[in-house]
C-alpha positions, 0 to 999 in steps of 0.5 A, a space after each residue: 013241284 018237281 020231283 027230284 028222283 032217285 039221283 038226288 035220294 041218292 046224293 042227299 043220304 050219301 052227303 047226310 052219311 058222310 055226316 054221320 060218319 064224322 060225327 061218330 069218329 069225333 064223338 067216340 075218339 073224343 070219349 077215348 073209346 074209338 076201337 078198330 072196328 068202329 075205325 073199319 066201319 067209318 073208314 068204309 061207309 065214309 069211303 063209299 059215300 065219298 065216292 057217290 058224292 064225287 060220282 053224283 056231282 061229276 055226271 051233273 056237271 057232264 050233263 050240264 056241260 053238255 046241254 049248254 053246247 047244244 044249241 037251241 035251233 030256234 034261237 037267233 045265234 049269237 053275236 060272234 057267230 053272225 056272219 056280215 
């Protein structure tokens, strides 16, 4: 089994606080009870969880970008790149 690393912890507790986040908002606006330091709080972790999500999936598709333009030097090259 691999081991995921810091990166994907890091990725799975942001995506499971943005849950968390939401469900709280909906839970106390619905009760009538949602005060403005529950809105300040909310508003703050959703925010910081938004961005370690956005950041985790752009390095991911940078790095996965990047491996497929690099070539693999013992694999033949490809049709469009054989010259007749």
């Amino acid at each position: 089994m691999k081991k995921k690393g810091i990166k994907h912890m890091l990725l799975s507790f942001a995506l499971f606080s943005l849950m968390w986040d939401v469900y709280y908002w909906l839970m106390r606006s619905t009760a009538g009870v949602l005060r403005s330091s529950d809105r300040l709080i909310c508003l703050l972790s959703g925010f910081i969880s938004l961005v370690v999500i956005l950041y985790s999936v752009h390095k991911n598709t940078k790095r996965r970008n990047k491996s497929r333009s690099i070539q693999n030097p013992d694999m033949p090259p490809d049709r469009s790149q054989r010259k007749f």
